[in-house]
N, C-alpha and C positions, 0 to 999 in steps of 0.2 A: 684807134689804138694800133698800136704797129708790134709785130708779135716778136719779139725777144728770141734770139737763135740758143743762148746758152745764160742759164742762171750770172757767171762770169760777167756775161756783158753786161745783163741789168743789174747787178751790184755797182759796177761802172759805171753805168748813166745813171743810177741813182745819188751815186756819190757827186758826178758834175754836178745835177740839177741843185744838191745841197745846199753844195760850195759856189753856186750862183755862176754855173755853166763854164767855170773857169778850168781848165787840165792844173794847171800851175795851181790855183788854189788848194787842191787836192792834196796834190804832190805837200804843200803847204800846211795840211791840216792835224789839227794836234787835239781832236775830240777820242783821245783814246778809250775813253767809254763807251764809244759808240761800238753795238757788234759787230759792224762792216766793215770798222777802221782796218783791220791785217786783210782785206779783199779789197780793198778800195781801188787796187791798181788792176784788177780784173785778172788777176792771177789764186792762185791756190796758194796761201802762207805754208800751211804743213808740206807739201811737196818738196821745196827748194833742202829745210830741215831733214824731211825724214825718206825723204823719197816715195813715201806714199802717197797712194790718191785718195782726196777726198772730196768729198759733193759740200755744195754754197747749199744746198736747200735747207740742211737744218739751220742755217746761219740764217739765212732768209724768214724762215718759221720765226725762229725764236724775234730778230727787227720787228715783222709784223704785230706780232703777239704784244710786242713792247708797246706799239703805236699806238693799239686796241687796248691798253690797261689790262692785258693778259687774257681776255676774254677769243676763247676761239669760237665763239658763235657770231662776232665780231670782224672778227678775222674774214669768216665766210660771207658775210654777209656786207665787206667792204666795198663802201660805194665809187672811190678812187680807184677806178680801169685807166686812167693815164700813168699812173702810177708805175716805174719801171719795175717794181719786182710784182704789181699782179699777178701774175699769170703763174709766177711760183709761188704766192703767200702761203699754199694751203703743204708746204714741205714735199711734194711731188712733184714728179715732171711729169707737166699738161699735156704732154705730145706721145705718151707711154701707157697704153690702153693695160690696165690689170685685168688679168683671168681670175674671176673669183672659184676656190674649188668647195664642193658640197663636202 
């Protein structure tokens, strides 16, 4: 499994792998229900709008969650590690160790 530098990108290669590895496909695609449709270009939709930043993981969570019939024990428990958004399924960034405080 090859490790994903930025939620951005694997929202983008998971949009290829969809659309059957095609860029032009994508660019092409009219599955406006899908939750990755407004990140499909590996950009942030709200930014261009409001100038703000915002994070793909809850966007990521919520795909995943869809895929699993809503089940987050499912979620954790996904056995697709090729899978371009694994590594963010669980709405965190993998690479960002938390201090838990008492």
């Amino acid at each position: 499994m090859k490790l994903k530098k930025t939620p951005l990108k694997a929202i983008r290669e998971n949009c290829f792998v969809c659309s059957g590895k095609s860029y032009q496909e994508i660019s092409l695609c009219t599955n406006e229900k899908c939750i990755l449709y407004s990140w499909r270009f590996g950009k942030n939709p709200e930014e261009e709008r409001t100038n703000k930043k915002a994070t793909a993981l809850p966007t990521i969570r919520e795909h995943c969650l869809n895929c699993c019939f809503g089940s987050t024990k499912e979620v954790r428990k996904c056995p697709i590690d090729d899978c371009p958004l694994y590594l963010w399924r669980l709405g965190k960034h993998p690479f960002i160790k938390r201090v838990e405080t008492d």
